[in-house]
Biopython code that builds the backbone (N, CA, C, O; Angstrom):
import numpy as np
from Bio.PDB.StructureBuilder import StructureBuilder

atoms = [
    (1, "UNK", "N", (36.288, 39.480, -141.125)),
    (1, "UNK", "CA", (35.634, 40.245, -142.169)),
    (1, "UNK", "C", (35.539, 39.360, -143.409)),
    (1, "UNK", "O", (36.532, 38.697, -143.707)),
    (2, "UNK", "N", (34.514, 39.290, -144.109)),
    (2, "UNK", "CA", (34.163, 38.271, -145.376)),
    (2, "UNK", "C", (33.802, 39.528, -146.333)),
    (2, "UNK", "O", (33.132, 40.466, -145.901)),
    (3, "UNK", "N", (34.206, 39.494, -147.432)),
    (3, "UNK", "CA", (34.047, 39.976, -148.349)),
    (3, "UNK", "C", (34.617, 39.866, -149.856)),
    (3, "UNK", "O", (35.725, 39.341, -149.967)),
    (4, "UNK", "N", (34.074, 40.236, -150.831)),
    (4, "UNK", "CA", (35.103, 39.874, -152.306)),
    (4, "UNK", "C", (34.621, 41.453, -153.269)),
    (4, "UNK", "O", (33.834, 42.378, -153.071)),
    (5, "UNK", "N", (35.159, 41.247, -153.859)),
    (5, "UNK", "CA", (36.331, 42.803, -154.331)),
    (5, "UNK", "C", (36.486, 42.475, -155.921)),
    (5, "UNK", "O", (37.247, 41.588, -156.309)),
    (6, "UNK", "N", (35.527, 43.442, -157.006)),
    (6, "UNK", "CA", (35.939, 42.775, -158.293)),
    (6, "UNK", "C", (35.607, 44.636, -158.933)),
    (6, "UNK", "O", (35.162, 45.606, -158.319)),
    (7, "UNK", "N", (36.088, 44.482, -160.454)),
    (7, "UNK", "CA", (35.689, 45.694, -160.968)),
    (7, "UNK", "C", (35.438, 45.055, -161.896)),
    (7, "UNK", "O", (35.398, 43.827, -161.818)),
    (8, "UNK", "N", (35.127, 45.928, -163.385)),
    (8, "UNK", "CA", (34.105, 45.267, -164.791)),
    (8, "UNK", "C", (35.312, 45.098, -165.031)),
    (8, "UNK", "O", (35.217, 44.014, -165.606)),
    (9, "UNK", "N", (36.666, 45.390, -165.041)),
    (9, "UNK", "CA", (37.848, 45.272, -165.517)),
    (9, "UNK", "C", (38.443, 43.699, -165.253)),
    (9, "UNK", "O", (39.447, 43.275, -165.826)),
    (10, "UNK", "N", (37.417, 42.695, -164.010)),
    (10, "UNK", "CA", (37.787, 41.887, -164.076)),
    (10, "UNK", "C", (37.227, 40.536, -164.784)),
    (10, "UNK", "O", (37.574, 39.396, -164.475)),
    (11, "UNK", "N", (36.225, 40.911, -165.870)),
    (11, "UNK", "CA", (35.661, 40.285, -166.596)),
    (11, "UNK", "C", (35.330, 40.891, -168.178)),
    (11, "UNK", "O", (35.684, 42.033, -168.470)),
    (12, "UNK", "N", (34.804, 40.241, -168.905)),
    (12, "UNK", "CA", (34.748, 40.537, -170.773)),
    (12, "UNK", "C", (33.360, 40.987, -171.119)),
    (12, "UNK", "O", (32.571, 40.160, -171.575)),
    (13, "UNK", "N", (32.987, 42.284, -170.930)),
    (13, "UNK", "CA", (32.025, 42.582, -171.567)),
    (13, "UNK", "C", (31.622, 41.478, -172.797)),
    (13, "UNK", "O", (32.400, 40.923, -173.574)),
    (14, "UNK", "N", (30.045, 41.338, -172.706)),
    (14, "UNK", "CA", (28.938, 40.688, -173.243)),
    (14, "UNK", "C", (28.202, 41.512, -174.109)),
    (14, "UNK", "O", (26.996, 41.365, -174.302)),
    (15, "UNK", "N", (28.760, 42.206, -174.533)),
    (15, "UNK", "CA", (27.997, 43.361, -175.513)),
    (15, "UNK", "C", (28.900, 43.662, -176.588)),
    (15, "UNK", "O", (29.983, 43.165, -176.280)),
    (16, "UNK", "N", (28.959, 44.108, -177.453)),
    (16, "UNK", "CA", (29.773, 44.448, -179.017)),
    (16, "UNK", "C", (29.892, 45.656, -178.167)),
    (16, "UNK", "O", (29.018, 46.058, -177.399)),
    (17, "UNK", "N", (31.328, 46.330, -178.421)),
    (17, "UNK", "CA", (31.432, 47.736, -177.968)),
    (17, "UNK", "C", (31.326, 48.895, -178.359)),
    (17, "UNK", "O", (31.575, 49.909, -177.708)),
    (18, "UNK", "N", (30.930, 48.814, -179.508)),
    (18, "UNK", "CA", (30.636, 49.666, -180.595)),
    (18, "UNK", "C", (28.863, 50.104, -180.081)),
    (18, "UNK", "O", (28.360, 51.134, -180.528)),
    (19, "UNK", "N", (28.178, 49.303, -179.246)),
    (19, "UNK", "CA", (26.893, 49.705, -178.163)),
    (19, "UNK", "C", (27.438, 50.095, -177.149)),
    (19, "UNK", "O", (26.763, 50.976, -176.616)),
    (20, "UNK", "N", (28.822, 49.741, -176.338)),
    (20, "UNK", "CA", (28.680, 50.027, -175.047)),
    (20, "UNK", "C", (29.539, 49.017, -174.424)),
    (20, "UNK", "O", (30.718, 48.827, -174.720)),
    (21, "UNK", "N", (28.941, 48.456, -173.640)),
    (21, "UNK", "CA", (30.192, 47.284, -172.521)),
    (21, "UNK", "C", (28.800, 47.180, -171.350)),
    (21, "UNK", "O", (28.182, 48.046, -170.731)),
    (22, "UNK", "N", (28.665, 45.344, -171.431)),
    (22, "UNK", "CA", (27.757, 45.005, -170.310)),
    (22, "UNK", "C", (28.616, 43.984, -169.467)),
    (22, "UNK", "O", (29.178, 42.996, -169.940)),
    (23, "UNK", "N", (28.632, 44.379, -168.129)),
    (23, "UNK", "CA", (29.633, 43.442, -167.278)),
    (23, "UNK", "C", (28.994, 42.676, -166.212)),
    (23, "UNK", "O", (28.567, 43.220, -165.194)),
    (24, "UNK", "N", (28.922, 41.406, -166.433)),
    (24, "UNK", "CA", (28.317, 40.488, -165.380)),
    (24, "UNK", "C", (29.043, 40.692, -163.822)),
    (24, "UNK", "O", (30.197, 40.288, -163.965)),
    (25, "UNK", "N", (28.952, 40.910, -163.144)),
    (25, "UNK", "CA", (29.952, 40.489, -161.910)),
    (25, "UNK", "C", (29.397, 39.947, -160.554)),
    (25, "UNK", "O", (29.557, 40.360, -159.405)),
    (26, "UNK", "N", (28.528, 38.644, -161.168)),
    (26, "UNK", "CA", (28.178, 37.632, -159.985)),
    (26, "UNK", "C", (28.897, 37.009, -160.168)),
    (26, "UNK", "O", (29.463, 36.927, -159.078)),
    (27, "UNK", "N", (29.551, 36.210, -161.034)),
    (27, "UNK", "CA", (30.559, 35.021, -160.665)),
    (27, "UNK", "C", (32.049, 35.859, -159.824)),
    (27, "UNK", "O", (32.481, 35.464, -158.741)),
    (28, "UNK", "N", (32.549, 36.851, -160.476)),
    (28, "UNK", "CA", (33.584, 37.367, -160.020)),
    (28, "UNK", "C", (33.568, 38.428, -158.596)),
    (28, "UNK", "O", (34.346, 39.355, -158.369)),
    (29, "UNK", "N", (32.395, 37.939, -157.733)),
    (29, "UNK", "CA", (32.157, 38.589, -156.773)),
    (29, "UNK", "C", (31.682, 37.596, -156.130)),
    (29, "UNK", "O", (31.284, 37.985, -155.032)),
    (30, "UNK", "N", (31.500, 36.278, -156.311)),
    (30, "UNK", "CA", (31.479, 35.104, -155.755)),
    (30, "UNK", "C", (29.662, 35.284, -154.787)),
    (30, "UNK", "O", (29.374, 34.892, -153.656)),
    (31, "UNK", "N", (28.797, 36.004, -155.801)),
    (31, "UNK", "CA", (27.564, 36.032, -154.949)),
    (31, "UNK", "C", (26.392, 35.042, -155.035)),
    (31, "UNK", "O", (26.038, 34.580, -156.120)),
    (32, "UNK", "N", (25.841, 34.749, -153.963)),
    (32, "UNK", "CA", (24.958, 33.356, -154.236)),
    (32, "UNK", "C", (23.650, 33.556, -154.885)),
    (32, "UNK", "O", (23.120, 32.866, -155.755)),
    (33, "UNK", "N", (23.222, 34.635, -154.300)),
    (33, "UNK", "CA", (21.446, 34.937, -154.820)),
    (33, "UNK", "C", (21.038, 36.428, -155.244)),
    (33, "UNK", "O", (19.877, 36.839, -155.256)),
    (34, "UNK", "N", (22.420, 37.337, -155.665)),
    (34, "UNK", "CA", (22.722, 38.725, -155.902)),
    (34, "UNK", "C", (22.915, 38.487, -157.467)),
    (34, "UNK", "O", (23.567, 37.510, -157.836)),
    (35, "UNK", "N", (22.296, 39.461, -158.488)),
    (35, "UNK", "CA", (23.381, 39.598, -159.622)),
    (35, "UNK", "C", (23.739, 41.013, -160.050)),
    (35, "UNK", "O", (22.694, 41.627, -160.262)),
    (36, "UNK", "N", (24.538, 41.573, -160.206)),
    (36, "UNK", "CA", (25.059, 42.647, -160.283)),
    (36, "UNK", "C", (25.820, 43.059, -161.727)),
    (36, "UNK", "O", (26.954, 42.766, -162.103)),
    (37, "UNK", "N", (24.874, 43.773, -162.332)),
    (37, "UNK", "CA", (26.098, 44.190, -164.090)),
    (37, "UNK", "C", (26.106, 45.739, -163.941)),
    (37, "UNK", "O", (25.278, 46.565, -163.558)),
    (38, "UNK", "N", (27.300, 45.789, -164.372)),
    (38, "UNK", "CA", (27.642, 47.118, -165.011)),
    (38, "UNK", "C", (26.780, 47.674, -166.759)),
    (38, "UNK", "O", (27.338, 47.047, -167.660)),
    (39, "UNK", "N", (25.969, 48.359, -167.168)),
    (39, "UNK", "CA", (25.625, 48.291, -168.382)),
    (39, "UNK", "C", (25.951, 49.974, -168.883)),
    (39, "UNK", "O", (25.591, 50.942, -168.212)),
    (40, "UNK", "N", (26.754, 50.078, -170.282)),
    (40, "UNK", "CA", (27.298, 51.256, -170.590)),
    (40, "UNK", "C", (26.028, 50.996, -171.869)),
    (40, "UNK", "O", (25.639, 49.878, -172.205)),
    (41, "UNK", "N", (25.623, 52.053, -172.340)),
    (41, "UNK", "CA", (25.064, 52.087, -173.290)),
    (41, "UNK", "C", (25.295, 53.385, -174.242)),
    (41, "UNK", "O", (24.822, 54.503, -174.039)),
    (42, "UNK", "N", (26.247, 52.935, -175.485)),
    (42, "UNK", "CA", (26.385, 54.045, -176.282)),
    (42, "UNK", "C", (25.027, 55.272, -177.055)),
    (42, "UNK", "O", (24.067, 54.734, -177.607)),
    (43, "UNK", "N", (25.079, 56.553, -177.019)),
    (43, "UNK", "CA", (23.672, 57.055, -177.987)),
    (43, "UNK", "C", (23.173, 55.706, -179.270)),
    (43, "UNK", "O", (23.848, 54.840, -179.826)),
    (44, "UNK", "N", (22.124, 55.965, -179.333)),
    (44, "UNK", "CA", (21.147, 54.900, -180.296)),
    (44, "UNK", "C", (21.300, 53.549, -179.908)),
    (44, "UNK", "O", (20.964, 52.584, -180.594)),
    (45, "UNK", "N", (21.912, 53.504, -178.583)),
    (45, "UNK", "CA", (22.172, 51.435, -178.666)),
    (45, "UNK", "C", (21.268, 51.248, -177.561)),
    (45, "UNK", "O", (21.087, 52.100, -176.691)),
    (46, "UNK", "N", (20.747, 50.212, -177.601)),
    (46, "UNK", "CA", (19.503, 49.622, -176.854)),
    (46, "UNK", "C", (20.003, 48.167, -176.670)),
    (46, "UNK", "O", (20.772, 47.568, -177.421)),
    (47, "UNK", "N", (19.348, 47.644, -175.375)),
    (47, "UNK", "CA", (19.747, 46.223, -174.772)),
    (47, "UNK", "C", (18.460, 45.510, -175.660)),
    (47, "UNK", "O", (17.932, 46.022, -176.647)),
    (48, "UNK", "N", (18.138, 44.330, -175.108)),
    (48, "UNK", "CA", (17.783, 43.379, -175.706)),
    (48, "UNK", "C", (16.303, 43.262, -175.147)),
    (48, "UNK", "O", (16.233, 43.307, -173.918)),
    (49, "UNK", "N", (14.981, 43.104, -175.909)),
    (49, "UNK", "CA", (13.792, 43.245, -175.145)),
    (49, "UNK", "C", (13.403, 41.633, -174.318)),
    (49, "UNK", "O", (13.375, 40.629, -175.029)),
    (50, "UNK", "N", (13.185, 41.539, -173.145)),
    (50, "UNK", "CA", (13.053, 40.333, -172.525)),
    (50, "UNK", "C", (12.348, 40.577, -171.119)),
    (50, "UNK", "O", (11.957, 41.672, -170.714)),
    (51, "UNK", "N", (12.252, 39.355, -170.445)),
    (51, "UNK", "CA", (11.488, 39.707, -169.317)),
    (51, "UNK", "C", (12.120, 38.516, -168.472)),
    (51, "UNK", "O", (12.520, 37.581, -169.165)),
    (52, "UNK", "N", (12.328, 38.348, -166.687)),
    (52, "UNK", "CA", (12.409, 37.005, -166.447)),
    (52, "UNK", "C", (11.647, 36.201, -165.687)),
    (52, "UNK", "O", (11.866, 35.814, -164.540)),
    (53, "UNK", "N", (10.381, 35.883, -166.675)),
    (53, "UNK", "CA", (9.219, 35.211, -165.621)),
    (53, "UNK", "C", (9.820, 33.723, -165.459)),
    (53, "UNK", "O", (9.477, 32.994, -164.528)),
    (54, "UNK", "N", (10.896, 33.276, -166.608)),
    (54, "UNK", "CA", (10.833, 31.971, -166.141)),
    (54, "UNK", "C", (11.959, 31.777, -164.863)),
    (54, "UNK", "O", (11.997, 30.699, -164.269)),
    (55, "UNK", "N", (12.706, 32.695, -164.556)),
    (55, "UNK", "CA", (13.389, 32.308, -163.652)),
    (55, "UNK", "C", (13.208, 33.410, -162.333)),
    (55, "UNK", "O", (14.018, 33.353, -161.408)),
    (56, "UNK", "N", (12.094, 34.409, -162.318)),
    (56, "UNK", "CA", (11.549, 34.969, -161.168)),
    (56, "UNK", "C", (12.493, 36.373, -160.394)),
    (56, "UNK", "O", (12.325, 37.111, -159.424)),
    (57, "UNK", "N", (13.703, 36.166, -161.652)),
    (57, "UNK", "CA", (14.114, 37.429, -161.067)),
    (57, "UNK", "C", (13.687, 39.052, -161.326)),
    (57, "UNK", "O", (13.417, 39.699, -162.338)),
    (58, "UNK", "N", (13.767, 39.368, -159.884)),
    (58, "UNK", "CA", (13.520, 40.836, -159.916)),
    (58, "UNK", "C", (14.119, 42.047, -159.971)),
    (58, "UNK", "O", (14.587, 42.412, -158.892)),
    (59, "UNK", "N", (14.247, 42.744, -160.829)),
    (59, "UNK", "CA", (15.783, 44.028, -161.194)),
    (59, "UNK", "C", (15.657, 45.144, -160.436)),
    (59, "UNK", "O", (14.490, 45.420, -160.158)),
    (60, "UNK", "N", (16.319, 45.724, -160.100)),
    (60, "UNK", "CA", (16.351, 47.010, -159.798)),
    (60, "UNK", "C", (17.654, 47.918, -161.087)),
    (60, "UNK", "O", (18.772, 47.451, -161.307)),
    (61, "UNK", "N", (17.247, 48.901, -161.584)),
    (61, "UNK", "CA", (18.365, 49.734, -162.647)),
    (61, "UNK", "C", (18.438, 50.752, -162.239)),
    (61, "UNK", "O", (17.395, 51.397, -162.126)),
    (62, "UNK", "N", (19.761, 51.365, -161.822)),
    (62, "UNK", "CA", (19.899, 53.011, -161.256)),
    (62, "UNK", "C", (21.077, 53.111, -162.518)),
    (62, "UNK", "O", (22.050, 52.397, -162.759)),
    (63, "UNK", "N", (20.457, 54.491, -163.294)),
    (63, "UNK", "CA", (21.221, 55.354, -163.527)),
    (63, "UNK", "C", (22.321, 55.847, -162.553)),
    (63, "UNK", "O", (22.129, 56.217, -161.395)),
    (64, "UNK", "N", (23.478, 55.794, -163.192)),
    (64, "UNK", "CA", (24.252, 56.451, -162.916)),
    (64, "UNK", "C", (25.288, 57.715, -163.751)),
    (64, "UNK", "O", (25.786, 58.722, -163.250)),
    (65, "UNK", "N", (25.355, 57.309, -164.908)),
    (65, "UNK", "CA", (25.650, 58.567, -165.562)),
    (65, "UNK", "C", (24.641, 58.923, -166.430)),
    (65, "UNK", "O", (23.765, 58.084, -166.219)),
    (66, "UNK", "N", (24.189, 59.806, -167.427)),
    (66, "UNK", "CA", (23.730, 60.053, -168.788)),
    (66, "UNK", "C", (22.065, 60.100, -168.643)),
    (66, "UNK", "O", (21.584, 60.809, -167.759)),
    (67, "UNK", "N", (21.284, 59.409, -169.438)),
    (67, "UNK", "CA", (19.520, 59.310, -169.339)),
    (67, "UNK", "C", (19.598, 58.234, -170.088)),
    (67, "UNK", "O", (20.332, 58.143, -171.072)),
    (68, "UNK", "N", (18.897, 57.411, -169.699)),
    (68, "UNK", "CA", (18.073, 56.261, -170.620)),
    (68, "UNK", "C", (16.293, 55.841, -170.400)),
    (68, "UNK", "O", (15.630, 55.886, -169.364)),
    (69, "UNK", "N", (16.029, 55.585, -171.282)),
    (69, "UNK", "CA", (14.080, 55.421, -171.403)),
    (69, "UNK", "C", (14.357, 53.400, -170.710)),
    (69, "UNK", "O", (15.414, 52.784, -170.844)),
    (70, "UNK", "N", (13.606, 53.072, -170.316)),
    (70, "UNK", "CA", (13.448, 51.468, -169.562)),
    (70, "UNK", "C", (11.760, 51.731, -170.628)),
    (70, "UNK", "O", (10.956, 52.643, -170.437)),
    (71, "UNK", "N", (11.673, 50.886, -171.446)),
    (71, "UNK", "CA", (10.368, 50.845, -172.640)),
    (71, "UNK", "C", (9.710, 49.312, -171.284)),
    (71, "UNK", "O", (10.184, 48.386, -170.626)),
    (72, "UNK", "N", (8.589, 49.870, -171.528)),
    (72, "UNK", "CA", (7.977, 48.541, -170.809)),
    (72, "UNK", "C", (6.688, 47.809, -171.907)),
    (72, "UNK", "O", (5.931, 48.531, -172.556)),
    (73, "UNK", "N", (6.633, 46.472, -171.949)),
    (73, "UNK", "CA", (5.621, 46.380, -173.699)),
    (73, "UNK", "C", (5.669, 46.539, -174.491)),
    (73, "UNK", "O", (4.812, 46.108, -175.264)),
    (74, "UNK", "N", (6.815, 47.355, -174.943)),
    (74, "UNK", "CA", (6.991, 47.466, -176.534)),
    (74, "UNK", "C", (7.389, 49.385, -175.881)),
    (74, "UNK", "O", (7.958, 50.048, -176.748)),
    (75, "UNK", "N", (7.217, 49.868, -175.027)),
    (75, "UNK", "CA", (6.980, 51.310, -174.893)),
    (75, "UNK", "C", (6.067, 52.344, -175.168)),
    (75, "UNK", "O", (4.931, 51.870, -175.154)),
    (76, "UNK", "N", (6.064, 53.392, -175.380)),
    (76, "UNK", "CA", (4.873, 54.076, -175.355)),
    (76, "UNK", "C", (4.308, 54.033, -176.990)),
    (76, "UNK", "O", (3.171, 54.428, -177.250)),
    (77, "UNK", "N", (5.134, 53.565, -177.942)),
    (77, "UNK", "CA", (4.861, 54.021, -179.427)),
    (77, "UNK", "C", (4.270, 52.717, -179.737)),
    (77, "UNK", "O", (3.630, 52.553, -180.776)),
    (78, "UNK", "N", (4.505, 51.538, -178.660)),
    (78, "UNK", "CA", (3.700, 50.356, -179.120)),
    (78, "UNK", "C", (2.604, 49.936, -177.823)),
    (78, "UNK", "O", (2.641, 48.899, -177.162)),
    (79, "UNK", "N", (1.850, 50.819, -177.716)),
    (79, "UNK", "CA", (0.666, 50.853, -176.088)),
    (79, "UNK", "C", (1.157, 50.207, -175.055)),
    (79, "UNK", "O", (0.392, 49.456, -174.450)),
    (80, "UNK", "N", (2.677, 50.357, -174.565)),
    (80, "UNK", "CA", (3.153, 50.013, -173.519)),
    (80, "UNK", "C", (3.674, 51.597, -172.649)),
    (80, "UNK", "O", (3.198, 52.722, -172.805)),
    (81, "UNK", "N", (4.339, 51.335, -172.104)),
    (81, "UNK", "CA", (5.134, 52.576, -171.457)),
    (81, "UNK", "C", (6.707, 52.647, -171.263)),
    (81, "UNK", "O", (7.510, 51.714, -171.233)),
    (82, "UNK", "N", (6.979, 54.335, -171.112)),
    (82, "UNK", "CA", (8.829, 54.320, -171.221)),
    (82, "UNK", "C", (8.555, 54.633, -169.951)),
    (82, "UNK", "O", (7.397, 54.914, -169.645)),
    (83, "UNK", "N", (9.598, 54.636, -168.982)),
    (83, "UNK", "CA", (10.154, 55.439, -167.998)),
    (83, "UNK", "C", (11.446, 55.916, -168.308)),
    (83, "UNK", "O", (12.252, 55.117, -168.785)),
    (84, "UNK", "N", (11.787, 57.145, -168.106)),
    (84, "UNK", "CA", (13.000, 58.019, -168.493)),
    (84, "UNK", "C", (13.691, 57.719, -166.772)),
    (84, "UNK", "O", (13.146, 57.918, -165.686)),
    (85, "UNK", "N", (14.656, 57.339, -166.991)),
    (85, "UNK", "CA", (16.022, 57.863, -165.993)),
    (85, "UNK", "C", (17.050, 58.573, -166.254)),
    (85, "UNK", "O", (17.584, 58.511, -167.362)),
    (86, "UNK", "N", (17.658, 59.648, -164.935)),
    (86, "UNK", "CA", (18.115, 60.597, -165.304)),
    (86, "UNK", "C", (19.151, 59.908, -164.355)),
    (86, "UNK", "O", (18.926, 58.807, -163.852)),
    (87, "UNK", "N", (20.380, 60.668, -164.123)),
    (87, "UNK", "CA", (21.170, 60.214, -163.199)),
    (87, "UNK", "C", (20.910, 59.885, -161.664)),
    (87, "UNK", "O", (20.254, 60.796, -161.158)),
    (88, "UNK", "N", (21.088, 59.293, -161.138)),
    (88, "UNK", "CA", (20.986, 58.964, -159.635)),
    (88, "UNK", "C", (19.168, 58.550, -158.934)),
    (88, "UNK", "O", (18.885, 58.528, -157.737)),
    (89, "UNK", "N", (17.973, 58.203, -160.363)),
    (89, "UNK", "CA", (17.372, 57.555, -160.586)),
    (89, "UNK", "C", (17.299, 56.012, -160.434)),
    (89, "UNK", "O", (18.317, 55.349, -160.233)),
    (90, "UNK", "N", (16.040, 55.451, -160.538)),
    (90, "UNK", "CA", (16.058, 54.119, -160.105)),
    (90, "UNK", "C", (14.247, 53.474, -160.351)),
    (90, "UNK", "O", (13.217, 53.987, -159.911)),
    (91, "UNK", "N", (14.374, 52.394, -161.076)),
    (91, "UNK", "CA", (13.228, 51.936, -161.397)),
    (91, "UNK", "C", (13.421, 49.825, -160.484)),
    (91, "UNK", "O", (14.286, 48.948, -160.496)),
    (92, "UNK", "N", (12.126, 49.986, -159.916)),
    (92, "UNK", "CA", (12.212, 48.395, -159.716)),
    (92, "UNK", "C", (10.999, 47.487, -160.755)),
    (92, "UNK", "O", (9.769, 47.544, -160.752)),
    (93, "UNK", "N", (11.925, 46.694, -161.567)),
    (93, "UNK", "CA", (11.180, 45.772, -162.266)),
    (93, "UNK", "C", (10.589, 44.399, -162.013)),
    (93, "UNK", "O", (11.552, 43.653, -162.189)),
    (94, "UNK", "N", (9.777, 43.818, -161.768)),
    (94, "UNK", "CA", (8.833, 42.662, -161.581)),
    (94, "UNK", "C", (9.406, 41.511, -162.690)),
    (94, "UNK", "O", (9.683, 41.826, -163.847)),
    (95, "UNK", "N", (9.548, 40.068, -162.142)),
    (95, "UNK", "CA", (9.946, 39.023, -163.035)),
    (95, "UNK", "C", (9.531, 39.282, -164.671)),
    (95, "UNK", "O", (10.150, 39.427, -165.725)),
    (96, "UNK", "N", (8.279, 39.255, -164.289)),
    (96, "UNK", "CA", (7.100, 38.828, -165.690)),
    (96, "UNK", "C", (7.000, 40.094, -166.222)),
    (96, "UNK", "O", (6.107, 40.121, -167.069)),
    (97, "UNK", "N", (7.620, 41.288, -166.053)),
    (97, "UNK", "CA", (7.460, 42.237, -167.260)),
    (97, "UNK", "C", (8.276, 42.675, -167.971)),
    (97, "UNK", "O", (9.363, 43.020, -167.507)),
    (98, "UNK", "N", (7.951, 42.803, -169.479)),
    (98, "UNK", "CA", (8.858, 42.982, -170.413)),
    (98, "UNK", "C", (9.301, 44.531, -170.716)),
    (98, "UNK", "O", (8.659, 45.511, -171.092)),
    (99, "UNK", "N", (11.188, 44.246, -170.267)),
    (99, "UNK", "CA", (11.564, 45.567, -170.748)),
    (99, "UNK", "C", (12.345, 45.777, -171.731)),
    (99, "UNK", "O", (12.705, 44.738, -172.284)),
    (100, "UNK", "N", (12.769, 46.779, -172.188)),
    (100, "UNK", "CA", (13.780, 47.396, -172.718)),
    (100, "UNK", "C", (14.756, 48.346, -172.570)),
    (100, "UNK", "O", (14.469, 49.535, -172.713)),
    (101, "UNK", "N", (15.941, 47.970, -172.287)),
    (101, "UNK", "CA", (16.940, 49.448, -172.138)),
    (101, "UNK", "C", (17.267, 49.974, -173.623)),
    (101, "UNK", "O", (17.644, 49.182, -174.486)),
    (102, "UNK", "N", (17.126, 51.167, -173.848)),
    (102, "UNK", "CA", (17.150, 51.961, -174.547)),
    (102, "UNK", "C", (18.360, 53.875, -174.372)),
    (102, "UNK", "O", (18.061, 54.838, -173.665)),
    (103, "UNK", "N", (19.047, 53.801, -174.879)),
    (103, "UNK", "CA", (19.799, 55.148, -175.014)),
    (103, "UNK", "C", (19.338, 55.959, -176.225)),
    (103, "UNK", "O", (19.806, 55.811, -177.353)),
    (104, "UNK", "N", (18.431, 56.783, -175.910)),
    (104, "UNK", "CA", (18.036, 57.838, -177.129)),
    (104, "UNK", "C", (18.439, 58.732, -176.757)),
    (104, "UNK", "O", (17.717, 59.660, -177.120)),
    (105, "UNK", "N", (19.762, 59.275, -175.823)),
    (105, "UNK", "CA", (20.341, 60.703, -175.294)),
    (105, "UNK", "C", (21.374, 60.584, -176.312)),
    (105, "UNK", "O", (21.621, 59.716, -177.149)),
    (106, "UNK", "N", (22.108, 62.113, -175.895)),
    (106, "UNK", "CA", (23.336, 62.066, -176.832)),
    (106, "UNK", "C", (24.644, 61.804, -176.413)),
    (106, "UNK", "O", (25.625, 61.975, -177.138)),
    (107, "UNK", "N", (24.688, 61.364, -175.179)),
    (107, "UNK", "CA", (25.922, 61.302, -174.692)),
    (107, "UNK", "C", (25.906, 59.515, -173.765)),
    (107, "UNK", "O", (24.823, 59.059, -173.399)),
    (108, "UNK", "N", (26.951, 58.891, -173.568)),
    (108, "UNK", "CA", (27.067, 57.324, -173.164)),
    (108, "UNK", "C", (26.333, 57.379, -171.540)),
    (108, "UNK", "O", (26.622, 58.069, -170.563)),
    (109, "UNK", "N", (25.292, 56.354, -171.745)),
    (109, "UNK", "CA", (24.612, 56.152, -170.248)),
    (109, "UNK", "C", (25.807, 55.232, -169.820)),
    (109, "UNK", "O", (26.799, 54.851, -170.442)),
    (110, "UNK", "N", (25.413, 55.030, -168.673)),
    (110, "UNK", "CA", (26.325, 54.269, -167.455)),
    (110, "UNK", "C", (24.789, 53.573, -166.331)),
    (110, "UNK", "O", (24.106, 54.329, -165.641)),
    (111, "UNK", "N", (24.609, 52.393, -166.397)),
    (111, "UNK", "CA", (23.870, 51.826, -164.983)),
    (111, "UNK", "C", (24.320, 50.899, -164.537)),
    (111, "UNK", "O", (25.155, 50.242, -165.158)),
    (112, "UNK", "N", (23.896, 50.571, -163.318)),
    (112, "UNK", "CA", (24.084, 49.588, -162.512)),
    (112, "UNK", "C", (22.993, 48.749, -162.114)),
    (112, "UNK", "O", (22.107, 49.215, -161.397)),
    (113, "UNK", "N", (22.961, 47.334, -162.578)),
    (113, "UNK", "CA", (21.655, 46.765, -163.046)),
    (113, "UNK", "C", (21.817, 45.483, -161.220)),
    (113, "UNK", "O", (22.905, 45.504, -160.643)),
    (114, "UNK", "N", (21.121, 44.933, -160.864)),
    (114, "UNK", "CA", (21.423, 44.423, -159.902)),
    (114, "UNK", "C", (19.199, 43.436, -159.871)),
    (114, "UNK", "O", (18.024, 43.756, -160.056)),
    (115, "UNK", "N", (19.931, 42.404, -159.557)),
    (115, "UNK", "CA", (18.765, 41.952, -159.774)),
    (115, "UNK", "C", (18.880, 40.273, -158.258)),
    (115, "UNK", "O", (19.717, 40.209, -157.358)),
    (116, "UNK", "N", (17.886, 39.364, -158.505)),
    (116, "UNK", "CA", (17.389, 38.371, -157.018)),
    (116, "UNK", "C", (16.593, 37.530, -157.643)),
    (116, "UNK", "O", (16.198, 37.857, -158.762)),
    (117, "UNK", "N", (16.273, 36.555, -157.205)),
    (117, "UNK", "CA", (15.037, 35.893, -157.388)),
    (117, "UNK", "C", (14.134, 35.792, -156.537)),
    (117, "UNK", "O", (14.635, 35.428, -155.473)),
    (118, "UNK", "N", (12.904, 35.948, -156.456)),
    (118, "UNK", "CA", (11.965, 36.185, -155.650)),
    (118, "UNK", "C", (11.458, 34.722, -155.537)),
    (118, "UNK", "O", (10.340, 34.523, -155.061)),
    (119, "UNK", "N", (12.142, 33.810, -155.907)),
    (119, "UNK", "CA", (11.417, 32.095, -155.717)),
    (119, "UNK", "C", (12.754, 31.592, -154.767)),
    (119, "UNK", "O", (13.662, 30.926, -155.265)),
    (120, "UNK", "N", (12.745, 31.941, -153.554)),
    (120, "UNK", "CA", (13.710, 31.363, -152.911)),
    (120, "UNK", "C", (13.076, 30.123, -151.820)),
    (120, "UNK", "O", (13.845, 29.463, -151.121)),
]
sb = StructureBuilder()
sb.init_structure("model")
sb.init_model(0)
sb.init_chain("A")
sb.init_seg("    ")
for serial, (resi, resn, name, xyz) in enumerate(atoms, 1):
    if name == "N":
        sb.init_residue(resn, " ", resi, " ")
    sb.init_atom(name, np.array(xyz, "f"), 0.0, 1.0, " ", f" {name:<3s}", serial, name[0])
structure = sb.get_structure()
């Protein structure tokens, strides 16, 4: 049996916690072409707007606790679009498009962000 075994507890959130707690856990899960984060997002805290065309990876984000909007372009208030996730939801994102995680609920989201590169 091959396998490796980690929790967010075994690495340092990358986020100020006063937003939340974002936990990498590809290195500490020893995966080759997988990346896998934990992302908590406190009410009003939002991730960082970006996209990854230069390195081709492709995301998948499932809610797991709370609601959060995924803004695509700027979102709907800047002629792009939101998608709302609710719990046990799931959006798949493309290298080259630009998103945003966003918490405009009132209570702490919880996802599980997991992403690949499609240039293998």
């Amino acid at each position: 049996m091959s396998y490796t075994h980690a929790a967010a507890t075994d690495v340092e959130s990358v986020m100020d916690a006063d937003y939340g707690g974002m936990w990498f856990l590809r290195d500490a899960l020893a995966t080759e072409e997988l990346g896998v984060t934990i992302l908590e997002l406190e009410p009003g805290a939002r991730g960082k707007e970006h996209d990854h065309a230069s390195d081709g990876q492709e995301e998948v984000y499932v809610c797991v606790h709370g609601v959060v909007d995924v803004d695509f372009d700027g979102g709907d208030d800047e002629g792009g679009e939101t998608v709302r996730l609710a719990e046990n939801e799931a959006v798949r994102v493309s290298a080259g498009q630009t998103r945003q995680l966003q918490n405009r609920g009132d209570e702490r989201a919880k996802l599980v962000l997991v992403g690949t590169s499609s240039e293998r």
